[in-house]
Structure formats: structure tokens, C-alpha cells
N, C-alpha and C positions, 0 to 999 in steps of 0.2 A: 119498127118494121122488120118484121122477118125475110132472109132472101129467098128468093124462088126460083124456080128454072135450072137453067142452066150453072146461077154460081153459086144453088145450094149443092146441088149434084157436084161441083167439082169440091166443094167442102167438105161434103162426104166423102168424096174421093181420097181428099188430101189428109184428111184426120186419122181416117180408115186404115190407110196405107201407109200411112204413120207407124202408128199402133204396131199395127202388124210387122213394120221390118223391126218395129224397137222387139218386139216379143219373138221372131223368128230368130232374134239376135240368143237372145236367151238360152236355146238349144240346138241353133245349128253348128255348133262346133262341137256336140257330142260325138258324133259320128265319126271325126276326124281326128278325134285324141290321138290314135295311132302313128297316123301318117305323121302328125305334127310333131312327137314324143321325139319319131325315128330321125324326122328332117334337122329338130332341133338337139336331139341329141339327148333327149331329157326322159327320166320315166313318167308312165300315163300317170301315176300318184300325184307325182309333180306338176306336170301339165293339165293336171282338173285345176290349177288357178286361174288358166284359161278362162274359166267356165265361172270359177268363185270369185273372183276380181270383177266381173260384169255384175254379179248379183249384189257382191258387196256395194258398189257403186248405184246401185238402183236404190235400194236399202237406205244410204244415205238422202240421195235429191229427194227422195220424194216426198216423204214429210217436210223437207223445205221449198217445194212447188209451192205453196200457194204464196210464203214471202217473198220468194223469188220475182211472182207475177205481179206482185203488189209495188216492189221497187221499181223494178227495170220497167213494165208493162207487158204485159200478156202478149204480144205479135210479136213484141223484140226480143222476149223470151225462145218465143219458142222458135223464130229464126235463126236464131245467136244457136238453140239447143240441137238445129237440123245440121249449121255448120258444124258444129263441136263432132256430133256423129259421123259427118260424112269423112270429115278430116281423117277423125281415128283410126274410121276404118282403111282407108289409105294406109294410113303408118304400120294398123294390123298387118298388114295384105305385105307389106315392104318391112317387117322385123326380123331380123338374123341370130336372136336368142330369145328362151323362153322369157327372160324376165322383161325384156325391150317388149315383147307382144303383151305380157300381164300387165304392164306399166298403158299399154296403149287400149288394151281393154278394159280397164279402170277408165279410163279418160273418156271412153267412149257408150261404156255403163253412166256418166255423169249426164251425156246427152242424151241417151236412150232412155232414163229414167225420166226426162225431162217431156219425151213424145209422146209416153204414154199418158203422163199425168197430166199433159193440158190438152191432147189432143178431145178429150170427150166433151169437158167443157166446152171448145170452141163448137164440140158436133151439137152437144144440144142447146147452146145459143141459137143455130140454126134451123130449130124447130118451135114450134108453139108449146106451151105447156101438154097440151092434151095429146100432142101426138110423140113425146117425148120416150112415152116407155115403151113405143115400137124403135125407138132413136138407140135407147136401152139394148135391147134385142139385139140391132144391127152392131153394136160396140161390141158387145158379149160375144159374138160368134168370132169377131176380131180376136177377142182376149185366147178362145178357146184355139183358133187356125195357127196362131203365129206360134207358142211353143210347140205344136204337134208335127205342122210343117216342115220345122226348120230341119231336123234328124231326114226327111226327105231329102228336101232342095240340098243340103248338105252330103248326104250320100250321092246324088246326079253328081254332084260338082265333082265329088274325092274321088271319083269310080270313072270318071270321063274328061277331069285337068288336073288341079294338083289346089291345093288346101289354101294359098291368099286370098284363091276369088271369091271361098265364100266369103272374105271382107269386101273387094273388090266390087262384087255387084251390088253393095250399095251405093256405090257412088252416084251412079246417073240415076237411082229413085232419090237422092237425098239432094240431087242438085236440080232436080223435076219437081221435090216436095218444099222448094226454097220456091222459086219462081211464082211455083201456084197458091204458096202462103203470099207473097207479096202481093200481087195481083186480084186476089180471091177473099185472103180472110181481113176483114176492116179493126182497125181499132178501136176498143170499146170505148165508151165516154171519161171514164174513170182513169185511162190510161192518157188523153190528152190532157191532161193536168195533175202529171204528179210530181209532190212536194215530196222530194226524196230527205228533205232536213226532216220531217215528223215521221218518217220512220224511222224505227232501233235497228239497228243487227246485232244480234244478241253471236258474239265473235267466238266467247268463251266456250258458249253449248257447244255450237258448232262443231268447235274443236273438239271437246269431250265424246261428244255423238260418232266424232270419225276417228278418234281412239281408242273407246270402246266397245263400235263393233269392228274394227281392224283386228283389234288384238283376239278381241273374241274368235275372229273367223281364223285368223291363225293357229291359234290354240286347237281349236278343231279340226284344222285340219292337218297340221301338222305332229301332233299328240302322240298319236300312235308310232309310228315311223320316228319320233325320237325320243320314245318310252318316255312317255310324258314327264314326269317332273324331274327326270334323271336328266334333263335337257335344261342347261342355264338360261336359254331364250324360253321356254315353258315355263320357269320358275319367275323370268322378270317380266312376260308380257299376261302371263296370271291375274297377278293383283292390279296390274295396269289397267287393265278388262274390267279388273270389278272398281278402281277408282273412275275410269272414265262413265262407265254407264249409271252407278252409279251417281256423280257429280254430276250428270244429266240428266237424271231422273229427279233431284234436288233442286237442278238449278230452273226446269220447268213447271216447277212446283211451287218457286218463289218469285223469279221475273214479272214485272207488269204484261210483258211483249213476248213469252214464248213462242219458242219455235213450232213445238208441239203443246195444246192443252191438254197437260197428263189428268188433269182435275175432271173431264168428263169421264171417266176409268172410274169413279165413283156409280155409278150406273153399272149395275149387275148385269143387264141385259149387256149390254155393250162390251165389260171386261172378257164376259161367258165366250162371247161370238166372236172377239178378237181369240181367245185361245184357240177358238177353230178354225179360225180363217189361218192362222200359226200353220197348227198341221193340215190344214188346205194345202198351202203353202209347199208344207214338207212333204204331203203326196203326191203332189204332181211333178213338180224339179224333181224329187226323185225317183221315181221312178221311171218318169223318162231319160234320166240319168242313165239310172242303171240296164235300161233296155238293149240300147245300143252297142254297150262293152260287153251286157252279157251273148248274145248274138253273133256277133262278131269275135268274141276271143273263144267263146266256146264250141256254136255251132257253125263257124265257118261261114258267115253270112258276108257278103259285101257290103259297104257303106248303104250303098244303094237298096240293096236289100233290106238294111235293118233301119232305114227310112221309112220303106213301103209298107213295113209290118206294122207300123205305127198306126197308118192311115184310118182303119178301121174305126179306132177310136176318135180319130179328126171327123171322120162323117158323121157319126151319131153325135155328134160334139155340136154341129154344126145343125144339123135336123133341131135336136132340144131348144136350142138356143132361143130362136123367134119365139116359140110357143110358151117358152117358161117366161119370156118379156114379157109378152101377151097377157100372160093367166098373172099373171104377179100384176098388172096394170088394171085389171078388172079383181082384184081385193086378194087372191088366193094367198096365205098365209105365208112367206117365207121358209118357214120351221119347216112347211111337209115338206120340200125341196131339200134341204139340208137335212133331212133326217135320212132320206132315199138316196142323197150324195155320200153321206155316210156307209150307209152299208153298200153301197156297189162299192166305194173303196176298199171295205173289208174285206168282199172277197174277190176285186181284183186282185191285191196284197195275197188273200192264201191259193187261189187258184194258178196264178203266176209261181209260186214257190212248190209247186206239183210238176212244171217241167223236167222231160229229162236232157239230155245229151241228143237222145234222137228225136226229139221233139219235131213235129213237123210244122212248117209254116202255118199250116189251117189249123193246128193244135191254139197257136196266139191270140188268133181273131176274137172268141171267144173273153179274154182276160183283157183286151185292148179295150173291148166295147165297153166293158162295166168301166173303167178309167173312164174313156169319153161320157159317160151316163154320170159319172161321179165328179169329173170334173164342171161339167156343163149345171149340175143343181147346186153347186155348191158355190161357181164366182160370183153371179151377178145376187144371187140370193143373199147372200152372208153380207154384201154391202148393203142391201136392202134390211136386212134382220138388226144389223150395227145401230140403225139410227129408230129403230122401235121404240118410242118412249123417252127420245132425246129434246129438249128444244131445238127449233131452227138454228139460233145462234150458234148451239154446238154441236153442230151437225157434220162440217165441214174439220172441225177435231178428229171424231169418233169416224170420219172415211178417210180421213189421213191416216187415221192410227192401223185401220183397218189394212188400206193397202202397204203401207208399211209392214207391217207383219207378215203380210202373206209373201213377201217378198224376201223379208228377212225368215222366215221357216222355209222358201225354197234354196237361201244361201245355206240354213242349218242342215239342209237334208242333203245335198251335194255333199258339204263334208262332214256329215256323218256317216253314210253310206260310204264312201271314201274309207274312212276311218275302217268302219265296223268290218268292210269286206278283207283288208287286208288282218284285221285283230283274227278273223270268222277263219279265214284263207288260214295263217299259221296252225290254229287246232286243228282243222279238218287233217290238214299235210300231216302233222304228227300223229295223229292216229290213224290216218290210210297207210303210215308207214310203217305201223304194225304189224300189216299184214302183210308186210313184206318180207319178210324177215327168214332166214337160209334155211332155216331148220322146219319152212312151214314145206308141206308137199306137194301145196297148188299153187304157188309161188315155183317155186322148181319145175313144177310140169309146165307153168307158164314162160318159165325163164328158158326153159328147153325149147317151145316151139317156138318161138321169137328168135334165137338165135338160129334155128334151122333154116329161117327163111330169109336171112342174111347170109347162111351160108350159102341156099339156094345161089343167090344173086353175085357170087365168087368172092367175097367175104372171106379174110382168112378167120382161123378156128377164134383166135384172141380178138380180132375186129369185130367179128360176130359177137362173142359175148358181151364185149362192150357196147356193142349199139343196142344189142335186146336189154342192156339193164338201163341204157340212154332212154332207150323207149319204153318201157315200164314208167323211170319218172316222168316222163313226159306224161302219160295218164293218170300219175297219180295229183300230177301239180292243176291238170287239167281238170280233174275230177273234183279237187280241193278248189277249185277256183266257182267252180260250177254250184256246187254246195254252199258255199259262202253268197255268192248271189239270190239263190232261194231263200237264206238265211234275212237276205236286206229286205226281200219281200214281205216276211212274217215282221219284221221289226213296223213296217208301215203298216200292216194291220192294226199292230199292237199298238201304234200311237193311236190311231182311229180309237180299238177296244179304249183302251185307258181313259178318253177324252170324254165317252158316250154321258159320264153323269153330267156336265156341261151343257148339255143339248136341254134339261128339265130346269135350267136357270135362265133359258130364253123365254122372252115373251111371246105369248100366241100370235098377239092385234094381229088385225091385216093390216095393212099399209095401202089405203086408197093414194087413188091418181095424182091429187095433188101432192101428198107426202112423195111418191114416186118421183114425180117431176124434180121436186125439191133435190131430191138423193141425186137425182142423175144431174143435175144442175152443177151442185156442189161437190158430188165426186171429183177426184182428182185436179 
């Protein structure tokens, strides 16, 4: 029996709203890199761990959700997974250095990764097979609201209190989303009788899985900032990187009980469309990554402002969503979807790297929508495209692997983007400071009227000069900064361009209702 009324509607409610705070978590501390950097004392380079510690932890649970639900049981999972969140965020909200807050946003990446990955399953338990891929639909505009949101709700908060609360307000949705799990969602049958002795936990993966993507994600992001192998933690957490992932890519290859079945990755369809769903992944984290810092550090935007500019693409995000549920539930081929999410990323990526300095608000709109148009064909589709030509059996493999990856390419594009803007930032600076140079005569004529209007303002002769060459760099560092962000835009293109021969390795099939049903079933 399926529920009705009133306690499927609060299941929707409670899944929904799930999802959502888990994905708003994602990107609502871009906005506030600053405030947090200044509070805690730390540079913004540094404080994107903020940001890379939560994806890092997503990255990990979530290809181990389905054992996790299989041990413990699916309710007390995912109750256990609403306290884990609500807690951290507390401890977020009450940290007094960068590394106590990275440490509690890992811990709380561990339960956020947990709400998204069962919250769908339990949504479409709650529906019949045939009305699942509108169930579909309603989940997708979820995936699509919460990271686009978050750089909003985030800006209101930093621009109108001060930077815990955005941990802070999830407490009472996460002690609201505990109560209504208890109450609301029933235990499945599977779950009143399990024999915890007949399952493995395979300890070793595990381990290996969270050593080498740690190391990894440090590697990258820390690389640059300390000249990479001239750096004795780059040189020993290097080959660590490559023995953990590695011996976890061996050891699911050989286990009776993997964590993950790397063995469905034999299917070209599936390998092809995880590389994309990768730089999915890497498009969307980053770029709404870098929207915010570039905004705010360049053109003087408030948190709250370079929320709002977001928006545009949250609504076409949202509009797509139902209909591509819809048209994909009634046979339409995944591939067109994915091919169209393609190229609006592209030239989101190069239209975006066309801005300048006085770029105006309404200038964005434009570059935001093709995101939201890119982002919206390419989530729920690319899950659907993964399992083209899979068995059922391995079906729930190949959407693990799936959302894993898109997860783990939003961890790589934060700090790659990271990485590339400060590598991008030093050459711009040294060749803008060419034209600096005493002996040029528009430099001097420039140096002359900038010091005039210091002197205007009762400036003595030596103060004045010095500030007009104060302020010179200051446009030139700003100028260099600015350039180097256009620069991260073209690079997301270019993963897009690079990846396009990928797209002629997917299969066409459509994917009827019932396969649909299956996908949304077994996702997550």
C-alpha cells in the first residue's frame, strides 16, 4: 500500500526539504568566504576548505548509502543522518578557527551526503510506479534550487547578521525534519529483520576510499600556494593519493561484497556518461563557485547581491525541471537533453569570461540562464542515460557511481578553480606590471594625475605620491584578479569542448516508464 493524503504530502515535504537544506549546504558559504576568512583570520584560498571539506565528505558517504541502509536500516539511517547534520551545523555556527569549522564541516558533509542519497528513495516509495517520473521531476528541481539558493539565502544572512547563522538556521529544519521522519516515514519490511552477522563491511576500502580522495583533494588544492612538489606534504601525500585510490580500485574489483561495483564500468554507455556527469559535476560547483568571489571582490557586489544575480538561473532551473521529467517519462531519449546541457554550458563558460570590471547587473542574466538551462538537462538526465543498457541488478552500481562522481568533479572544480585563479592571478600581475614601468609616458601621465588629486585632498607632495602608486596597484592587482576569473570560465568550457567525443559513446534507446521508475527507485 502506497500512503495518501496527508502523510504522503508530509513525505514530500520531509524528503524535499531534506535534499534541499543538504544541497543549499553545498554553496551557501560561497558568499561568505570573506566575512569568515576576516573573522577567522585565515586567507579566502585557505577558507575554500570550508567549501572542499563538505564536498569531500559528500564524495565519500555516498557511494556507501546503499550499505549503510542495508546495515543499520533505511529510517535509522537516515534519522541518525538528520542528527549528524543538525549537530555539525551547531558546532559550524560556534567554531573559533578555520580548522575546528573545516573539521565540523566534514562531519557534517558526512550527514548531508546521507539526506540526499536516501531522501529520494524514500520519495518514490511513496509513489506508484507510473506516477514516479513526475516524483522524478519534483526531486530534480530540488537538486537544481538548493545549490543555486544557497549564494542567496547566504548573502540575506552575511549582509543583514553575521556568518554562523547560515549554519544556525538549520537547526530547527533539521529538528522539524527528525520528528516528521519519525512520525511520517514507516520502516520498510527488509529493515524489521536484519541479520547484521551476513553482512561484510569491507573496513579496508573504506579506508583506502577516504585516503585517497583526502589526499587527492589536498593535493589540489593546496599545490599551487606551495609550488607543488617543492612542498614535502605534496611530495608524501602524492603517491598516497595514487596508493589509496588505487588499492580501492583493486580492492572492488576483487571483494565478494564491494562497496562500490567497479565491474559494471565495463559498459561503455555507463563509463562514457559517468565522465560527464564528472564535468557536470565540475560545472556547476564551479562555477557557482567562482561567481560570487568574482562579484564581490571585483565588482563591488554585496553578499546579498551576488546571491540575487544567481537567481535567474534558479528559475529557468526550476521551469525545465517538471517538463524534462515529464518528456523523459513518455520515452524522449536522455542523449537530446545532455547534448543541449552541453552546449548551454559552453557558452555559459565563454559568455561569462566576456565580462568586464563595469559589467552591469543585467549584463549576467543572460550567462546565468544558459547555467540554469545547462544545469537542469543535464542532472536528472545523465542519471537516466547511466543505466541505458544496464541490467536491473546493476543498476543501483552504475547510479552510485554516477552520483558519486558528479560530486567528486564538484569537489575537483572548487579546487581547481582555486588552484588555476591564483597560478592565472600571478601571470596576469606580472605582465600588467609591465606597463608600469617609469620610463613609460602613460604610466607617468597616469602617476601625475592620481597624485594631483591626493594632493587636492591636503596630501603632502611625498604622501600623495605614494598613495597614487598605492592606487595604481591596487588596479593592477584588481585588474589581475579579474582576468584570472574570466580565465576559470574558459577552462569550464574547455572541459565541456574536450569531453564532446564522449557524448557519440552513449547510447540512443529511450528509456520507457517502467525502466524510469526502476532509475528513480534505485537512485540514491
Amino acid at each position: 500500500m502506497y500512503p495518501t493524503g496527508l502523510k504522503r504530502a508530509m513525505i514530500v515535504f520531509t524528503t524535499i526539504s531534506a535534499a534541499i537544506m543538504e544541497l543549499i549546504d553545498t554553496s551557501i558559504v560561497n558568499v561568505a568566504l570573506s566575512q569568515i576568512s576576516g573573522n577567522l583570520g585565515a586567507t579566502i584560498e585557505d577558507t575554500s576548505w570550508v567549501v572542499t571539506a563538505y564536498a569531500i565528505a559528500n564524495v565519500i558517504i555516498i557511494p556507501m548509502t546503499g550499505f549503510l541502509q542495508r546495515y543499520f536500516g533505511r529510517k535509522n539511517y537516515y534519522l541518525t543522518s538528520i542528527f549528524i547534520f543538525t549537530i555539525a551545523s551547531y558546532m559550524c555556527g560556534n567554531a573559533d578557527s578555520l580548522w575546528s569549522l573545516v573539521a565540523w564541516r566534514f562531519i557534517q558533509g558526512i550527514g548531508g551526503g546521507a539526506l540526499l542519497s536516501t531522501s529520494q528513495g524514500i520519495l518514490f516509495d511513496a509513489f506508484e510506479p507510473k506516477k514516479r517520473a513526475m516524483a522524478s521531476g519534483i526531486f530534480g528541481m530540488g537538486i537544481v534550487l538548493g545549490p543555486t539558493i544557497g549564494p542567496t539565502l547566504g548573502g540575506l544572512i552575511v549582509d543583514n547578521y553575521s556568518w554562523p547563522l547560515i549554519f544556525y538556521i538549520n537547526i530547527p529544519f533539521g529538528i522539524l525534519a527528525a520528528m516528521l521522519t519519525l512520525f511520517f516515514i514507516d520502516k520498510k519490511e527488509d529493515e524489521l529483520n536484519i541479520d547484521r552477522k551476513t553482512i561484510s563491511i569491507d573496513y579496508f576500502g573504506i579506508a583506502m576510499l577516504v585516503m585517497g580522495v583526502g589526499c587527492l583533494q589536498y593535493v589540489l588544492e593546496k599545490g599551487q600556494s606551495e609550488d607543488w612538489f617543492e612542498s614535502e606534504y605534496i611530495r608524501i601525500l602524492s603517491p598516497l593519493c595514487v596508493i589509496g585510490i588505487g588499492t580501492f580500485i583493486w580492492r572492488q574489483l576483487h571483494v565478494p561484497n564491494p562497496i562500490i561495483n567497479l565491474k559494471v564500468l565495463k559498459n561503455t554507455n555507463l563509463a562514457a556518461s559517468n565522465v560527464l556527469t564528472f564535468v557536470c559535476g565540475f560545472g556547476l560547483f564551479g562555477s557557482v563557485f567562482i561567481f560570487p568571489v568574482l562579484v564581490q571582490r571585483i565588482m563591488g557586489y554585496s553578499p546579498t547581491e551576488a546571491g540575487f544575480a544567481i537567481v535567474p538561473g534558479t528559475i529557468i532551473g526550476l521551469f525545465l525541471m517538471p517538463i524534462i521529467g515529464k518528456t523523459l517519462g513518455s520515452g524522449t531519449p536522455p542523449i537530446v537533453y545532455v547534448v543541449i546541457g552541453f552546449i548551454a554550458f559552453i557558452f555559459h563558460g565563454y559568455t561569462s569570461s566576456l565580462a568586464t570590471a563595469e559589467a552591469s547587473r543585467a549584463w549576467f542574466i543572460f550567462p546565468q540562464m544558459l547555467r540554469g538551462i545547462g544545469t537542469a538537462c543535464l542532472t536528472v538526465p545523465l542519471i537516466n542515460q547511466a543505466v541505458v543498457g544496464l541490467a536491473p541488478k546493476d543498476m543501483p552500481s552504475g547510479i552510485a557511481l554516477t552520483n558519486m562522481l558528479r560530486q567528486l568533479g564538484g569537489a575537483f572544480g572548487i579546487a581547481m578553480m582555486n588552484t588555476f585563479v591564483t597560478q592565472r592571478f600571478a601571470v596576469h600581475r606580472s605582465d600588467l606590471i609591465t606597463n608600469t614601468a617609469a620610463n613609460d609616458p602613460e604610466m607617468m601621465q597616469r602617476l601625475s594625475s592620481i597624485t594631483q588629486v591626493f594632493l587636492s585632498k591636503g596630501f603632502s607632495a611625498a604622501d600623495a605620491q605614494f598613495a597614487a602608486f598605492k592606487a595604481i596597484d591596487g588596479a593592477v592587482t584588481k585588474q589581475a584578479y579579474l582576468l584570472s576569473y574570466l580565465d576559470s570560465y574558459l577552462i569550464i568550457s574547455l572541459f565541456f569542448l574536450i569531453t564532446i567525443p564522449f557524448l557519440f559513446l552513449l547510447r540512443t534507446k529511450k528509456v520507457d516508464a517502467t525502466t524510469l521508475a526502476k532509475v528513480a527507485e534505485e537512485s540514491h
